[in-house]
C-alpha positions as CSV (number, residue, x, y, z in Angstrom):
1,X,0.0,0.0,0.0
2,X,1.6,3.6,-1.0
3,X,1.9,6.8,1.2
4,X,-0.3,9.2,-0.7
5,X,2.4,12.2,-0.6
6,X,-0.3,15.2,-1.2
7,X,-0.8,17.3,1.6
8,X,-3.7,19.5,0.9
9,X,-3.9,23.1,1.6
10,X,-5.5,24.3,4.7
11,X,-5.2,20.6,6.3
12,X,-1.5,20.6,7.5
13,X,0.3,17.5,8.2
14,X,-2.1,15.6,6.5
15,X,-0.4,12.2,5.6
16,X,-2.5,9.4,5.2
17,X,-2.0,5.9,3.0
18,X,-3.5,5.1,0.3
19,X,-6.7,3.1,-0.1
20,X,-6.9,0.3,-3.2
21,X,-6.9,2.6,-5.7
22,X,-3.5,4.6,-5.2
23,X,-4.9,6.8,-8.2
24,X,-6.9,8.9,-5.5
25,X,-3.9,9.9,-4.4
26,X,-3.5,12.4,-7.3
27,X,-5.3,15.8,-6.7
28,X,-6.7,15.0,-3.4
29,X,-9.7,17.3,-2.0
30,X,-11.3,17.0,1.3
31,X,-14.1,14.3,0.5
32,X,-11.5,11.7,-0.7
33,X,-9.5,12.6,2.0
34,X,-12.0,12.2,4.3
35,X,-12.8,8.7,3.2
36,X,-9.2,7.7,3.2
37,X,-8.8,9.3,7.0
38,X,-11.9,7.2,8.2
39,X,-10.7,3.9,6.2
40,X,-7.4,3.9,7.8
41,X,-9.1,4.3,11.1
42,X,-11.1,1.4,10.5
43,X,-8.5,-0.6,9.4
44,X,-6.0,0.4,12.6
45,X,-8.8,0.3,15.0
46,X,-7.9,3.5,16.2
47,X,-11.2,4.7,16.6
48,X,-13.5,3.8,20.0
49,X,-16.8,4.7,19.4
50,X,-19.3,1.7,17.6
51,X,-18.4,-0.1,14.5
52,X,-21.2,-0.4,13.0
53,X,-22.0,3.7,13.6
54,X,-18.4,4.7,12.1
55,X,-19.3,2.1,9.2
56,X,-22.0,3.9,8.0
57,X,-20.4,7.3,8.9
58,X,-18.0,5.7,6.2
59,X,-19.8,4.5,4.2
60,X,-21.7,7.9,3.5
61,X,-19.1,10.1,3.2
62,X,-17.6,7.3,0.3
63,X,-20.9,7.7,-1.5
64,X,-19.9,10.8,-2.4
65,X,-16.1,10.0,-3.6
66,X,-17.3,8.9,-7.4
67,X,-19.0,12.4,-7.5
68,X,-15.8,14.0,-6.9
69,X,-13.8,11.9,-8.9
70,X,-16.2,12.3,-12.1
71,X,-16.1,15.8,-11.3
72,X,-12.3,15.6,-11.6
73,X,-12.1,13.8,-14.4
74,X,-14.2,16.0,-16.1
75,X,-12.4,19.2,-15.2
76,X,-9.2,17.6,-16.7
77,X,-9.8,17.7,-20.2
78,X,-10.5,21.1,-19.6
79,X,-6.9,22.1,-18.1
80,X,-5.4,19.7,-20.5
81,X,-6.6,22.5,-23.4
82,X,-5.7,25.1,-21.4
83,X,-2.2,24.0,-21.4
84,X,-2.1,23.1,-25.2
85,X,-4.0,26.4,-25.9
86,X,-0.8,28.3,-23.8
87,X,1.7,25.8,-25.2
88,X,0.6,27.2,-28.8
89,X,0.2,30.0,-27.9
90,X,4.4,30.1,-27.1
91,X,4.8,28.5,-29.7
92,X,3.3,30.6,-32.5
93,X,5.1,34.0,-30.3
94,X,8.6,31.5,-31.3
95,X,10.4,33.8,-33.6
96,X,10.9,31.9,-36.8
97,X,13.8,34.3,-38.0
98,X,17.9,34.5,-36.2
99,X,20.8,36.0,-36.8
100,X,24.3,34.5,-36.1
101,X,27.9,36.0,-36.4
102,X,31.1,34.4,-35.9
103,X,34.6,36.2,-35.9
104,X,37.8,33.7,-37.4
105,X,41.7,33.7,-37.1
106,X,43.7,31.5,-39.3
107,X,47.1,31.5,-38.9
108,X,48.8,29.4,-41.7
109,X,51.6,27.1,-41.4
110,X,54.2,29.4,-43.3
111,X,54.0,31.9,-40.1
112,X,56.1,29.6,-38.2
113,X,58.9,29.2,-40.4
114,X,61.2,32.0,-42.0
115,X,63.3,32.0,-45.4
116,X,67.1,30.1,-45.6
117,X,69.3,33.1,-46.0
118,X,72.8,31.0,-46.6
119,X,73.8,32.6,-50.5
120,X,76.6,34.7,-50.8
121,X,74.4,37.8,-51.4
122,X,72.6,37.5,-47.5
123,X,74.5,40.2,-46.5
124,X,72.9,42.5,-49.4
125,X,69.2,41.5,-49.6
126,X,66.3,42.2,-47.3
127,X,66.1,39.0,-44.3
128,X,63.6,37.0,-45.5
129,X,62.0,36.8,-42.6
130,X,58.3,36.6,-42.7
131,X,58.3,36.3,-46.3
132,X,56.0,33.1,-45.2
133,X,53.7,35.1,-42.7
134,X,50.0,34.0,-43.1
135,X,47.5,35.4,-40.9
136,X,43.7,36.4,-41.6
137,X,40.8,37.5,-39.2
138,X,37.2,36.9,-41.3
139,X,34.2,38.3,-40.1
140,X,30.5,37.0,-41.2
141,X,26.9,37.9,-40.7
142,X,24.4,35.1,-41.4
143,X,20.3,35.9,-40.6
144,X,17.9,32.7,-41.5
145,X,14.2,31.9,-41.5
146,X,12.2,29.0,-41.0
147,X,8.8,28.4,-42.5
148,X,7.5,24.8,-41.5
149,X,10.2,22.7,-42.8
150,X,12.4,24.6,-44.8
151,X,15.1,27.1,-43.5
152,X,16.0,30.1,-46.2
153,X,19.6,31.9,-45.4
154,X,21.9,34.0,-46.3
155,X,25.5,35.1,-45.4
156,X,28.1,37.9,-46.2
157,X,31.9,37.8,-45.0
158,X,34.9,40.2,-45.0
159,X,38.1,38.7,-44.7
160,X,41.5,40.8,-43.8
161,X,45.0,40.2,-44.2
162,X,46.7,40.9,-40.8
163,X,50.5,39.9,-42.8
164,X,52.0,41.0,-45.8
165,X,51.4,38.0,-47.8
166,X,48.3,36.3,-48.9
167,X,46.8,39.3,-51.1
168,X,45.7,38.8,-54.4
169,X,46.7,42.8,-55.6
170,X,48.3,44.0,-52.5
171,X,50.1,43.4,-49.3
172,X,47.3,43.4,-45.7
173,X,44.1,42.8,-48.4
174,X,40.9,43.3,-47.5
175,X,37.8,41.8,-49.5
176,X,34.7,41.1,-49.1
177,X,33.6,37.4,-50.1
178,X,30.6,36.4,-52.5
179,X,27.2,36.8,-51.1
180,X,25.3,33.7,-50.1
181,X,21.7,32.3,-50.3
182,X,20.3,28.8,-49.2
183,X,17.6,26.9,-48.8
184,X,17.5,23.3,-47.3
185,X,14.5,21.1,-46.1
186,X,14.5,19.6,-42.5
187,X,14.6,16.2,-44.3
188,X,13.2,12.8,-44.3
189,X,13.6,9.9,-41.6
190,X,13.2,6.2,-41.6
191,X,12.0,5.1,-38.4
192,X,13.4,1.3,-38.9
193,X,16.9,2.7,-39.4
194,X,17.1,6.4,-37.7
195,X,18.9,7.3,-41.1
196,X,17.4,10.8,-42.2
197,X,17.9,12.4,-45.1
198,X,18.3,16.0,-46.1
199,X,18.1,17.9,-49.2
200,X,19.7,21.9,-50.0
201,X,19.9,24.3,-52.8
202,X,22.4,27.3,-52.6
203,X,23.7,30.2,-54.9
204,X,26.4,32.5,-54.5
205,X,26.3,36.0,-55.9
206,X,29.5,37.1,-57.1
207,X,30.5,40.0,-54.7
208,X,34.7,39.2,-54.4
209,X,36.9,40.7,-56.5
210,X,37.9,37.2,-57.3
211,X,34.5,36.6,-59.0
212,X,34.2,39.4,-60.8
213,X,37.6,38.8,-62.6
214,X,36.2,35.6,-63.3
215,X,33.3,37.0,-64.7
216,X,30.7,35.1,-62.4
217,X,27.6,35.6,-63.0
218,X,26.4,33.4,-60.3
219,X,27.0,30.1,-58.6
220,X,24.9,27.0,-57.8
221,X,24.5,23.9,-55.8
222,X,22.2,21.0,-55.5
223,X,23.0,18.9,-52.6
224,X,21.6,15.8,-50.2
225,X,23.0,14.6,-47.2
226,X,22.8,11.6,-45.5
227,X,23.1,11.5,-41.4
228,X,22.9,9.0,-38.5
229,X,23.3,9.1,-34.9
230,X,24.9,6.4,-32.3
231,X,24.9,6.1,-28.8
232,X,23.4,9.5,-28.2
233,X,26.2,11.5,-28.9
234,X,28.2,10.3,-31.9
235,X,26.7,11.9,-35.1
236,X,27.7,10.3,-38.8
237,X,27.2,12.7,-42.3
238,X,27.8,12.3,-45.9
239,X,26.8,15.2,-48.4
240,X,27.0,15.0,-51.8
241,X,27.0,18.0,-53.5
242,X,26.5,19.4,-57.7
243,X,27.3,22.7,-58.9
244,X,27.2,24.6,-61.6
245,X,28.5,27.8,-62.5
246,X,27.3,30.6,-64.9
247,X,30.1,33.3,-66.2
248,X,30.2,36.2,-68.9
249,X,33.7,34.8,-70.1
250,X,35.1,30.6,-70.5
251,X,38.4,32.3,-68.9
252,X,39.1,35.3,-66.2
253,X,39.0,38.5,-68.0
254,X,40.9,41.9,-66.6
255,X,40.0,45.7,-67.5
256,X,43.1,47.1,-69.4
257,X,43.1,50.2,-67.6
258,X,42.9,48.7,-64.1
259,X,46.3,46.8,-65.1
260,X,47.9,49.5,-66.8
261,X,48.8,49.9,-70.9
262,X,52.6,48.7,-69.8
263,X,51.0,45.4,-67.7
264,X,48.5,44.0,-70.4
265,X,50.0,41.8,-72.9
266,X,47.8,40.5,-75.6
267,X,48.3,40.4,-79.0
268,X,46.5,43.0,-81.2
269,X,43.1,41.4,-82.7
270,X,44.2,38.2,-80.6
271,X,41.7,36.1,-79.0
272,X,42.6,37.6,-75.6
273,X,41.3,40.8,-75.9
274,X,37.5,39.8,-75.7
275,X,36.3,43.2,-76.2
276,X,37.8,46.8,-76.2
277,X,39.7,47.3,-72.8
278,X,39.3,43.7,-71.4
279,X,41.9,40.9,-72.1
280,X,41.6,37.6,-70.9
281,X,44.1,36.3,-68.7
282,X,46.0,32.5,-68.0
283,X,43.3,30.1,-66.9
284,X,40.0,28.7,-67.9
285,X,37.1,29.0,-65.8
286,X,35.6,25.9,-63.8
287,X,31.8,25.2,-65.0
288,X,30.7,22.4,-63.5
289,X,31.9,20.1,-60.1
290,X,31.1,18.0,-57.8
291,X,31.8,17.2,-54.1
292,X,31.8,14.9,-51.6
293,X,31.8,15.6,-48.3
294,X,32.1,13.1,-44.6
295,X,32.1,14.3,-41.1
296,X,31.5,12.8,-37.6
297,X,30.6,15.0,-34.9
298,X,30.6,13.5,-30.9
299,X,29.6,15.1,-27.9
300,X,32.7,14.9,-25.0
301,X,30.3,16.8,-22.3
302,X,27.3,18.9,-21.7
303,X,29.6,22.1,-23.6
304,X,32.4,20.3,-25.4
305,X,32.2,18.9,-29.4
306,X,34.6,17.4,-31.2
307,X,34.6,16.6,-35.0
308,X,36.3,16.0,-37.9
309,X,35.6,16.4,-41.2
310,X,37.0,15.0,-44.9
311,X,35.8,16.9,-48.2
312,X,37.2,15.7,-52.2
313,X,36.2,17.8,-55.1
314,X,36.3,17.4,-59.0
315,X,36.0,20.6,-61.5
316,X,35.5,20.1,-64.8
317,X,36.2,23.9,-67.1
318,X,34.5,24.8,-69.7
319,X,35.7,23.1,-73.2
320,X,37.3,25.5,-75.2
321,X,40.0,24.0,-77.1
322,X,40.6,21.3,-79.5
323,X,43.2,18.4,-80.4
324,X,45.1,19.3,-83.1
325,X,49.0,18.3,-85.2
326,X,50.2,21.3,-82.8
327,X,48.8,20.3,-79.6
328,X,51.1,19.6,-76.7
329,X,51.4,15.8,-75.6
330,X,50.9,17.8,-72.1
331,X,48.3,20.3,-72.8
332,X,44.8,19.2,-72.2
333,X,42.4,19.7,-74.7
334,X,38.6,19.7,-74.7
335,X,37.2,19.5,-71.1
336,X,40.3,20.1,-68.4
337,X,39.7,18.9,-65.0
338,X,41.4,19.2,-61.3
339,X,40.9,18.0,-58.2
340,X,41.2,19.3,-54.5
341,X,41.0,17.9,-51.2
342,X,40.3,19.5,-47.7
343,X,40.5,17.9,-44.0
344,X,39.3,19.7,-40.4
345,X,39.4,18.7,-36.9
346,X,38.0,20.9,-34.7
347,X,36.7,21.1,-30.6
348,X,34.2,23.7,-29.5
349,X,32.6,24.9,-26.2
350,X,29.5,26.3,-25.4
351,X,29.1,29.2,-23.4
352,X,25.5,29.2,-23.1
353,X,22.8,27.6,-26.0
354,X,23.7,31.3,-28.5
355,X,27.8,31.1,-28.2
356,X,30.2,29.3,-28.1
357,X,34.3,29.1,-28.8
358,X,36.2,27.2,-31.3
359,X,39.7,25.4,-32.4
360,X,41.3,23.8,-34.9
361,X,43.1,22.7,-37.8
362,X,42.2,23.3,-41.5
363,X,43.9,22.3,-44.6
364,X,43.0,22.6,-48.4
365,X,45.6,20.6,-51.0
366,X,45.6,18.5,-53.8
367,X,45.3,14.7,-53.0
368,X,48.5,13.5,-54.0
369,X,51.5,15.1,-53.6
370,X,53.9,17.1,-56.4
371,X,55.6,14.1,-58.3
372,X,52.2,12.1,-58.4
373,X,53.8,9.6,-56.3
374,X,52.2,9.4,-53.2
375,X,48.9,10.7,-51.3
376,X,48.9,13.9,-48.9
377,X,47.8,13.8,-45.2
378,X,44.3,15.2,-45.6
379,X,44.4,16.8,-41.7
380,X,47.5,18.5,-42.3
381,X,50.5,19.8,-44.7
382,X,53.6,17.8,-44.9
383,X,54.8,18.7,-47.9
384,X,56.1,22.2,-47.0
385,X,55.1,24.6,-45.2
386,X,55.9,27.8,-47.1
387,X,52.8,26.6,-49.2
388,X,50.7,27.4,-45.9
389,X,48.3,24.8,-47.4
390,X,47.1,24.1,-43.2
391,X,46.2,26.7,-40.8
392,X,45.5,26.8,-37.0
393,X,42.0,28.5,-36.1
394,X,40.4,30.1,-33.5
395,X,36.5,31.0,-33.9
396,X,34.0,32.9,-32.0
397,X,30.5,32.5,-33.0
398,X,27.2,33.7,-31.7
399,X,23.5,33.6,-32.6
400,X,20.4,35.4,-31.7
């Protein structure tokens, strides 16, 4: 038999057990109480006067329990939609927009080494040291909305050049990156598996000075990935990702008067100069590729994350040239193609659920190494480090 815990209010130190049906014991008032009282009485003999008196005392205050308890369960329903009406009510008054920022430091591997200076002329040139030097602070803003299922975003970044080295055009560059736009579903899961799948859609609008030399007209991406979770705090991914890129020009193309009459070589009439005062430049532009991405995310604690992640891509340029008697046994001809790898290990902590710190390692390098002999380390550069192909990071990010 269970001790019925309730203690109603105005009847202190009320403590009574439970009769057959411990369910009483739930929202007790003063008839059930009552009852209970007197049948705990009985049972204990505690009580003097007649039996058979205090048995029908009993008995008609019991008569009126079932009233009670019908009255009871009548009344729940009732609070039952009050709560659902206020738990709604929350809901809908759930902002279905945020806005998140997070502030970056890479410092690249070349930082931490300096330039031989051992030729006979080391006493005549400038030291060489930093020539290497590779740190960058990058700033973004990304707001979202939800709307049922689907999440719409967008972000914008500024990156800076805190070292001589790593500009494009000049030494401590500052740019702004492209613009960009998604859209992504909250996916599809399969109850007999826990395997849920995701699909996305993103653009980029080209905002860098890198794009617009490449004469970008915009960028696209279809993607899908694939996610499960173990033991409550390991979590699997693998995205697969098609893109697609739009540009005015198949190859970068450079305003003459930006480079300077002296700078722009081209021959007159040549297929270089694309139009009065723009010349195309070394390179062919990348129009279509494809990625594929894995990661594995665990949870350490409550505020720490670990993860690590592995990405390969494949570009494929637009096909603008043709085999020929004076084609190079080393030049490619009709559709060129490259390929990239990157690798990231990272651990973060959580302030509080809207920020959090970050650290890591990131690296972006072709899979195999110069002399196509062997494969590179895909978490970190150890093929030279003046190539600053890995970078230690720091992040900050927060969200509203």
């Amino acid at each position: 038999m269970e001790r019925c815990l309730h203690i109603q209010p105005g009847r202190a130190n009320v403590d009574s057990l439970c009769p057959e049906n411990e369910a009483r014991c739930d929202g007790c008032d003063g008839t059930v109480e009552a009852c209970e009282i007197m049948a705990y009485a009985i049972r204990e003999n505690m009580m003097s006067w007649n039996a058979k008196a205090l048995g029908a005392a009993f008995a008609a205050i019991c008569l009126m329990v079932p009233t009670v308890v019908s009255a009871q369960e009548t009344a729940e329903p009732e609070l039952d939609e009050v709560v659902d009406e206020e738990e709604t009510e929350e809901e809908e008054e759930r902002r279905p927009w945020s806005v998140s920022g997070s502030m970056r430091m890479a410092v690249g591997q070349g930082t931490f080494v300096s330039l031989a200076e051992d030729s006979e002329h080391a006493d005549d040139v400038q030291s060489g040291v930093g020539a290497y030097d590779r740190v960058r602070m990058s700033f973004a803003i990304s707001p979202s909305y939800s709307w049922n299922d689907f999440r719409f975003s967008g972000d914008i970044a500024y990156s800076q050049n805190l070292t001589a080295g790593g500009g494009i055009i000049e030494p401590y560059e500052g740019r702004f990156q492209d613009i960009g736009l998604s859209a992504s579903h909250a996916g599809y899961s399969h109850d007999g598996t826990g395997i849920s799948i995701s699909p996305s859609f993103s653009a980029s609008l080209p905002a860098s000075a890198r794009s617009r030399a490449m004469t970008t007209i915009v960028a696209t991406n279809l993607g899908a990935s694939i996610s499960r979770n173990f033991f409550e705090s390991l979590s699997l991914s693998y995205r697969l990702g098609i893109s697609r890129n739009f540009h005015e020009f198949t190859s970068p193309v450079l305003d003459v008067n930006e480079l300077g009459e002296d700078n722009a070589l081209y021959r007159v009439d040549g297929a270089e100069a694309v139009e009065p005062g723009r010349m195309a430049v070394a390179g062919i532009n990348t129009q279509w590729g494809m990625s594929h991405g894995v990661s594995a995310s665990m949870s350490l604690s409550q505020s720490v994350r670990a993860s690590a992640n592995y990405g390969f891509q494949t570009g494929w340029t637009y096909k603008v040239t043709e085999e020929d008697e004076l084609a190079s046994e080393r030049q490619c001809v009709g559709r060129c193609s490259g390929q990239s790898m990157s690798g990231g290990l990272s651990v973060s902590y959580s302030v509080s659920p809207s920020l959090s710190f970050s650290g890591g390692l990131s690296t972006m390098q072709a899979p195999k190494t110069a002399d196509q002999k062997s494969y590179n380390f895909p978490f970190w550069n150890f093929s030279g480090a003046a190539s600053n192909a890995s970078s230690i990071t720091f992040g900050l990010n927060g969200s509203y």
